[in-house]
KOLVEXKOL-320667 format. One line per 4 residues: their letters; for each residue x, y, z of N, C-alpha, C. Coordinates in steps of 0.05 Angstrom, whole numbers. Layout:
a) X:Y:Z:X:Y:Z:X:Y:Z | ...
//
This chain:
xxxx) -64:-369:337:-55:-365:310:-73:-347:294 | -98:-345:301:-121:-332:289:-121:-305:307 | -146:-289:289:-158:-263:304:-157:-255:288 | -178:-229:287:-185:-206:269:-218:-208:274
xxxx) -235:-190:250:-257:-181:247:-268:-191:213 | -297:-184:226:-308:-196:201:-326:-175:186 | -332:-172:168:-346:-151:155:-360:-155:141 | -386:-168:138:-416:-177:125:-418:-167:100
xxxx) -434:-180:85:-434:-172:56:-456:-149:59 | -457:-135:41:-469:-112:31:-505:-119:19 | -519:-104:37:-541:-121:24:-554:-120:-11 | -559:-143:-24:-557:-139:-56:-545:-158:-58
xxxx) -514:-151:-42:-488:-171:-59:-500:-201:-55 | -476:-213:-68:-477:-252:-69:-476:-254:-50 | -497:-283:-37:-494:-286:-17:-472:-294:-11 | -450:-304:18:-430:-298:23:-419:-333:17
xxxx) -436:-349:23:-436:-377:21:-423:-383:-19 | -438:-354:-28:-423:-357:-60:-406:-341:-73 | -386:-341:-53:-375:-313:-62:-348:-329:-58 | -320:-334:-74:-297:-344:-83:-285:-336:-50
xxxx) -266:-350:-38:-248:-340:-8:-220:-347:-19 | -211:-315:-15:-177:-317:-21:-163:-319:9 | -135:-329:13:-128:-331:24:-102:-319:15 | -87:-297:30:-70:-275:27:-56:-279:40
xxxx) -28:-291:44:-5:-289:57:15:-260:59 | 3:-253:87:21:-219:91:1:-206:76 | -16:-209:75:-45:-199:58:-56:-164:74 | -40:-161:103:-53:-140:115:-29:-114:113
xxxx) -12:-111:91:-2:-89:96:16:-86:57 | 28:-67:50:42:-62:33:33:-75:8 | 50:-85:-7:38:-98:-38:20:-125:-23 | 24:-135:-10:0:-158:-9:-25:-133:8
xxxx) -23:-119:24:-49:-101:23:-62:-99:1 | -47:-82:-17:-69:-80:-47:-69:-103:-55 | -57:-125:-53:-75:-141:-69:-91:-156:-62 | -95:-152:-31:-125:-161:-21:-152:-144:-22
xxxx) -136:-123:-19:-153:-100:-30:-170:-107:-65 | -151:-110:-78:-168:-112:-108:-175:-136:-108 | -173:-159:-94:-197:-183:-85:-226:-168:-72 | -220:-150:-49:-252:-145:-37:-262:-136:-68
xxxx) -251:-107:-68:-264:-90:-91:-274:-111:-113 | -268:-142:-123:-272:-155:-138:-300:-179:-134 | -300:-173:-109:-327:-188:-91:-316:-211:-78 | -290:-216:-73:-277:-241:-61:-286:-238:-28
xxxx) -290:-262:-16:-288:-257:17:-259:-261:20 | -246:-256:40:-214:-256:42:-199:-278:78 | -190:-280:70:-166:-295:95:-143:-267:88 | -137:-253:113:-121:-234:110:-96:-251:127
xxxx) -67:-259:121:-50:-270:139:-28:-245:147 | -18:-243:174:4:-232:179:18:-243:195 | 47:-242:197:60:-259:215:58:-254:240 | 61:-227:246:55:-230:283:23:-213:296
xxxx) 15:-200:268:-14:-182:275:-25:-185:249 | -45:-169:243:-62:-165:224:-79:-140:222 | -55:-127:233:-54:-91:230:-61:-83:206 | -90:-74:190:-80:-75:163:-88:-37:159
xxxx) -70:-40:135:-64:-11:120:-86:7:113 | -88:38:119:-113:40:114:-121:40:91 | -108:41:73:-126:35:46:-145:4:38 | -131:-9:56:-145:-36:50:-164:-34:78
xxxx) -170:-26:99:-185:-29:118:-206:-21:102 | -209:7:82:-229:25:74:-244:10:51 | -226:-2:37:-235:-20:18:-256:-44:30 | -241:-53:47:-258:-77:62:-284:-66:65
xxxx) -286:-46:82:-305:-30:82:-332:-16:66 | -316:-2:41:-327:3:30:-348:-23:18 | -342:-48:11:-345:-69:-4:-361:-92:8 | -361:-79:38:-376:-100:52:-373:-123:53
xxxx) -337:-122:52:-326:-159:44:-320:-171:77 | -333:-197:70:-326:-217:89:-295:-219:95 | -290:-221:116:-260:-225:115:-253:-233:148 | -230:-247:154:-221:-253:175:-189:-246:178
xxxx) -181:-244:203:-153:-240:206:-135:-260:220 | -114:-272:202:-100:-301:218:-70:-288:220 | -59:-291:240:-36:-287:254:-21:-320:253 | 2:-318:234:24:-342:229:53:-334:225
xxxx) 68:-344:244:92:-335:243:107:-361:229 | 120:-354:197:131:-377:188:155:-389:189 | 163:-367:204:197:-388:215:187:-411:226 | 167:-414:242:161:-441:256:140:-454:228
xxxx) 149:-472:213:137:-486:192:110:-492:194 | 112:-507:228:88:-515:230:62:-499:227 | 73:-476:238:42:-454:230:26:-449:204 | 47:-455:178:47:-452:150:32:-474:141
xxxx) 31:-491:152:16:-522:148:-10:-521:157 | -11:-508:183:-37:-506:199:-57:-488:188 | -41:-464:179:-62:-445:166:-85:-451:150 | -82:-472:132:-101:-473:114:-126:-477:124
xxxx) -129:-501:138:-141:-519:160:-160:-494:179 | -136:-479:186:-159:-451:210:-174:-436:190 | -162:-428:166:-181:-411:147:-207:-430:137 | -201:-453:138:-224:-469:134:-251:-476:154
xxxx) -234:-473:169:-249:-478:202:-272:-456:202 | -249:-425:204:-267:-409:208:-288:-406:192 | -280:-401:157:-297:-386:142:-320:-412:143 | -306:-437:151:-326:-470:142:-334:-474:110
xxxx) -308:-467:98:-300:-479:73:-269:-474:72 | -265:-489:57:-234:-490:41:-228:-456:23 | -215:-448:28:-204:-429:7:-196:-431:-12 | -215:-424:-38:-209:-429:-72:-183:-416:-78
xxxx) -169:-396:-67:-144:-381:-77:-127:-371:-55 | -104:-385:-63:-81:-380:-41:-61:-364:-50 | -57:-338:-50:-35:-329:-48:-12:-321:-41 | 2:-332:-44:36:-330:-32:55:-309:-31
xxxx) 36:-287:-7:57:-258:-21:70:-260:9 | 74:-256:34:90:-265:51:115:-264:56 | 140:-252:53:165:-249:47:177:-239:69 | 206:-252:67:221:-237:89:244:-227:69
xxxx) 259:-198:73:285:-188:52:306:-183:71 | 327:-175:59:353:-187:73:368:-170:58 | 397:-161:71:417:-141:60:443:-157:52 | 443:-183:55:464:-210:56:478:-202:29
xxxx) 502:-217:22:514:-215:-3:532:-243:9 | 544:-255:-14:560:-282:-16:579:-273:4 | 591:-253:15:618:-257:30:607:-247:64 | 580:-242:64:576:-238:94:546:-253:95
xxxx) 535:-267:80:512:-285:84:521:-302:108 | 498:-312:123:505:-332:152:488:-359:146 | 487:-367:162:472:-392:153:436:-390:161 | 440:-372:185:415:-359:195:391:-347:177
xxxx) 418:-322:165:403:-322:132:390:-333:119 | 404:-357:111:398:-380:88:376:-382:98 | 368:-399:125:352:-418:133:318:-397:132 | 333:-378:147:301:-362:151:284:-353:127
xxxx) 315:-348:108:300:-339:82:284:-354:65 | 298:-386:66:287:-407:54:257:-414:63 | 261:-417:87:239:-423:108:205:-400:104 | 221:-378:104:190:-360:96:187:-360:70
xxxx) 204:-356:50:204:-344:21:196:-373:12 | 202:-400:13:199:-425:1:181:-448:8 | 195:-459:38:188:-470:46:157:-470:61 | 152:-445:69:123:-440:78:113:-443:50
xxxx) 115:-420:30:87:-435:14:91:-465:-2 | 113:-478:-3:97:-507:-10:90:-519:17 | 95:-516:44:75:-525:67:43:-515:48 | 36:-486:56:16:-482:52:3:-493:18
xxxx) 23:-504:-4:8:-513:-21:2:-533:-19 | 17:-552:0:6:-587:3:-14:-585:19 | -15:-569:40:-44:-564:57:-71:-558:42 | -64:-538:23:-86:-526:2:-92:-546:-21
xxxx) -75:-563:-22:-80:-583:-52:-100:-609:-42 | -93:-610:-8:-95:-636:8:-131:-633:17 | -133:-611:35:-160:-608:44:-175:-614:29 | -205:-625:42:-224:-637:14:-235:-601:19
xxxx) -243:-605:-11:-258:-578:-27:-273:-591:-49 | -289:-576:-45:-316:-586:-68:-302:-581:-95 | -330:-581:-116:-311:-581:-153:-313:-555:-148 | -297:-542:-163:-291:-505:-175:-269:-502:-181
xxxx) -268:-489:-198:-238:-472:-201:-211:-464:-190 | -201:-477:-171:-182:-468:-149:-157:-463:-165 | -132:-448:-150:-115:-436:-164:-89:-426:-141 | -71:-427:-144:-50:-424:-122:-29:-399:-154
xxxx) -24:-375:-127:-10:-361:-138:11:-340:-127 | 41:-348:-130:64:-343:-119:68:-316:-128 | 75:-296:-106:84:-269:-115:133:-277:-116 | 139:-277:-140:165:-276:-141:179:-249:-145
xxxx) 199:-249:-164:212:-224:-170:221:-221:-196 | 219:-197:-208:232:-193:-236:268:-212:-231 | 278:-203:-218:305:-207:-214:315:-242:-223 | 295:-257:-218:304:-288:-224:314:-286:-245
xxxx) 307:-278:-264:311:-282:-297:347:-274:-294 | 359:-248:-275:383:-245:-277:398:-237:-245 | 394:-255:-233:401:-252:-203:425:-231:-209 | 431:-224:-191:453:-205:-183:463:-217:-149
xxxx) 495:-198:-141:489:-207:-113:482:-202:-87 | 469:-177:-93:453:-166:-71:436:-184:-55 | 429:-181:-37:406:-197:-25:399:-228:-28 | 433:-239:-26:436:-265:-29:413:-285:-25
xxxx) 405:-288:2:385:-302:11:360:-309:2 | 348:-281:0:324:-276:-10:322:-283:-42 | 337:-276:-56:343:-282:-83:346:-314:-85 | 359:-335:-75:354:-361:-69:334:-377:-66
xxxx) 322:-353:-44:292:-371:-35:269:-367:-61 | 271:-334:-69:256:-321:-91:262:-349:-111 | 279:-360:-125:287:-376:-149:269:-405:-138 | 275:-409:-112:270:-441:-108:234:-441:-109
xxxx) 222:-415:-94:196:-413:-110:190:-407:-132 | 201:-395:-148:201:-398:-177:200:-432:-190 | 214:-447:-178:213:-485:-185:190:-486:-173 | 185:-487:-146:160:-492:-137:129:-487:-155
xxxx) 133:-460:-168:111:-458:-184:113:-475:-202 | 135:-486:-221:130:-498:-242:126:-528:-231 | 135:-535:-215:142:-567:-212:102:-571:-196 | 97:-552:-177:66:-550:-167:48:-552:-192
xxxx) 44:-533:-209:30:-530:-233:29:-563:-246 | 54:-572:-253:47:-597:-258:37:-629:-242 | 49:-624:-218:36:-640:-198:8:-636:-197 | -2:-618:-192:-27:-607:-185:-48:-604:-211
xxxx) -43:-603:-231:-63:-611:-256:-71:-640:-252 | -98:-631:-259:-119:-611:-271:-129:-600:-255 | -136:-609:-223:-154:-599:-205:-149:-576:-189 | -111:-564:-187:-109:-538:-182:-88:-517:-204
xxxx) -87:-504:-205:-77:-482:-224:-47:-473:-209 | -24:-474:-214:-14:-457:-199:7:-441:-222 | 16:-403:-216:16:-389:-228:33:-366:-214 | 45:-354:-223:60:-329:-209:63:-312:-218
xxxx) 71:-281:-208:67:-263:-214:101:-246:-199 | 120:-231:-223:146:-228:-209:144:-194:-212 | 137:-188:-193:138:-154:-193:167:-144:-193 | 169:-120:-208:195:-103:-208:194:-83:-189
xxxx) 209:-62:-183:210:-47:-160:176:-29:-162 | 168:-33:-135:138:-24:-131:134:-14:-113 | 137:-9:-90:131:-2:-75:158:6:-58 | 161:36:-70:194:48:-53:194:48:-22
xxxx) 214:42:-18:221:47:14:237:71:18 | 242:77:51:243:100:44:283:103:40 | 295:86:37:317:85:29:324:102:1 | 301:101:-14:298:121:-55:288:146:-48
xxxx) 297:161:-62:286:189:-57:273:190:-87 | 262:215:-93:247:226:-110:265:223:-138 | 288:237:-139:302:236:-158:312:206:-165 | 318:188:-141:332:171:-154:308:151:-166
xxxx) 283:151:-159:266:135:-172:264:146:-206 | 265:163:-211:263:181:-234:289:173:-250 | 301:167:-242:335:147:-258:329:121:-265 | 320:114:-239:301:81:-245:286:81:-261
xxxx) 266:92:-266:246:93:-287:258:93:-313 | 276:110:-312:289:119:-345:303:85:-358 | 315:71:-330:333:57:-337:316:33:-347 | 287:25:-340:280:4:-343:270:6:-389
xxxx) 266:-19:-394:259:-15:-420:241:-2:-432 | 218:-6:-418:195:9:-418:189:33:-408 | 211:46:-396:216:72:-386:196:76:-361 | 181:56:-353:166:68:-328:166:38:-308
xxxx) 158:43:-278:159:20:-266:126:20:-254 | 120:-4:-241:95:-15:-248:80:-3:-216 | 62:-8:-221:46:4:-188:36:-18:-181 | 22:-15:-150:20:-44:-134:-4:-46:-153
xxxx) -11:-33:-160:-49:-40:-163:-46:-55:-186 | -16:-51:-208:-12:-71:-229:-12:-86:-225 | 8:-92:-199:17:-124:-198:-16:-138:-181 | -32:-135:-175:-63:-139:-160:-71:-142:-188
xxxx) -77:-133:-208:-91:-131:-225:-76:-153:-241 | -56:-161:-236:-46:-194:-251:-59:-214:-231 | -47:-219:-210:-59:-236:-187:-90:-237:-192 | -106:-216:-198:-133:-218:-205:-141:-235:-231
xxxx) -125:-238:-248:-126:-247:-274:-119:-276:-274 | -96:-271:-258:-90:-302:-253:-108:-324:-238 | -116:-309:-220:-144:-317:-201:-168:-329:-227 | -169:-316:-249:-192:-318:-254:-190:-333:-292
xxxx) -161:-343:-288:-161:-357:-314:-155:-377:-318 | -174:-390:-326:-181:-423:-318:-174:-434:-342 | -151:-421:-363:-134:-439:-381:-98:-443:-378 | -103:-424:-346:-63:-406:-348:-61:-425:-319
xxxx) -36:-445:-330:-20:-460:-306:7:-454:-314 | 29:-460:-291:51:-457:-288:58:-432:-310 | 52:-408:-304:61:-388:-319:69:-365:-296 | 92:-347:-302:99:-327:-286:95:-305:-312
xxxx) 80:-287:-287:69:-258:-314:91:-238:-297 | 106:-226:-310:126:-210:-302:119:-179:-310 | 113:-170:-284:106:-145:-278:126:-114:-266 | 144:-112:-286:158:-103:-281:180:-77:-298
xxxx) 166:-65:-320:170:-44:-340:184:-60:-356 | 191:-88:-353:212:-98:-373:233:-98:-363 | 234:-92:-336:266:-103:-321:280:-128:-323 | 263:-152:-325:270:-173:-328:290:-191:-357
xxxx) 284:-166:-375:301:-175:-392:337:-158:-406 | 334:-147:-376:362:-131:-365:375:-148:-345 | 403:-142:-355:410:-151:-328:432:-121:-313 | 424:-125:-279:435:-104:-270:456:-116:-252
xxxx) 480:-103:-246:506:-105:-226:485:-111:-194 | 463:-89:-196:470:-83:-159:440:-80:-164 | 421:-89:-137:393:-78:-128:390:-49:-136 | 369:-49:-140:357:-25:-157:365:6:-129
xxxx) 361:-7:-94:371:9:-86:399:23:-77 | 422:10:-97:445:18:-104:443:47:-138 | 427:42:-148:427:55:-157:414:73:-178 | 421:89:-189:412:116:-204:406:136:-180
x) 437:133:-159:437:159:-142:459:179:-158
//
């Protein structure tokens, strides 16, 4: 389930024994890359997770790097639940503490709509998008951990506020973690924090071309859409504010208080 490399602190820095350990779900590539990335750059040691490797991006290898951040690489594939449960437990093993901050960026997306969704769909989507992180929050709430600050924080989507029916599945599972944050936040007071963060379109695939992102932009309220390093720079904040429970900070030019027919990659072609 485990593997990867480790990267020693920088001499100067905190020692490593005092230095906060995030734990990053899908942490080694795309928007959860940068936002493990702006944990090193922040002095965090890291749990990097990927589902079948922990291949990570070079911008976040360099960062690791540059920063001299402790870090390990765990390989969990969450269709099988049980791995999602176990994780906590091996990040603990290894680093030989509990991890103060779990983040839930980890996602599987889907092209489904109500009249060709399967049940395969449903299940897988539920299963990675939901069901793994409250595995991994009862694991994280459960392990003994000393007193500090701890904090659980779900990456969702602008889109809850006005589902559409693109991407049936994923949009389901996206909402039922959305409950999970609020219903966790209150279970879990005082002794953990939990908090989310719903990014709007960030990171184009290569399905958008140049022009049609430039339609998108116009169309959102705020006329511009957000960069990964925004949505990292919430998750950072959220990490580190020890009065903010059950709150979703919506990162997203103000998409969220639109509502659209079709996934953003339907249109402004």
């Amino acid at each position: 389930m485990s593997g990867g490399r480790e990267r020693s602190a920088e001499a100067g820095s905190l020692p490593l024994a005092n230095k906060r350990l995030a734990l990053v779900t899908g942490g080694h590539r795309r928007l959860g890359g940068v936002i493990a990335a702006g944990f090193a750059r922040a002095g965090y040691s890291l749990a990097i997770h990927g589902s079948h490797d922990t291949r990570l991006d070079s911008p976040l290898a360099l960062a690791l790097e540059e920063n001299g951040t402790e870090w390990e690489g765990f390989t969990a594939d969450f269709a099988d639940l049980e791995n999602a449960e176990e994780l906590v437990a091996n990040v603990a093993e290894r680093f030989g503490r509990p991890p103060d901050i779990l983040v839930n960026s980890a996602a599987l997306f889907g092209q489904d709509r109500l009249d060709s969704v399967t049940a395969d769909d449903l299940t897988r989507h539920y299963a990675i998008n939901c069901a793994a992180p409250a595995l991994l929050t009862k694991a994280f709430a459960t392990i003994p951990a000393g007193v500090g600050d701890r904090c659980i924080i779900n990456i969702l989507d602008q889109r809850i506020d006005h589902p559409h029916g693109d991407q049936l599945a994923y949009t389901l599972s996206k909402m039922a973690l959305s409950g999970l944050t609020r219903l966790s936040a209150s279970t879990l007071a005082p002794h953990i924090r939990v908090n989310a963060v719903a990014p709007g379109l960030t990171i184009a695939t290569p399905d958008y071309d140049e022009v049609q992102m430039e339609r998108l932009q116009s169309m959102m309220p705020l006329h511009s859409l957000p960069s990964a390093e925004q949505i990292a720079d919430a998750v950072l904040y959220l990490a580190q504010a020890r009065a903010v429970t059950g709150q979703t900070l919506y990162i997203d030019g103000g998409a969220h208080l639109r509502s659209y027919d079709r996934d953003f990659m339907h249109m402004g072609r």
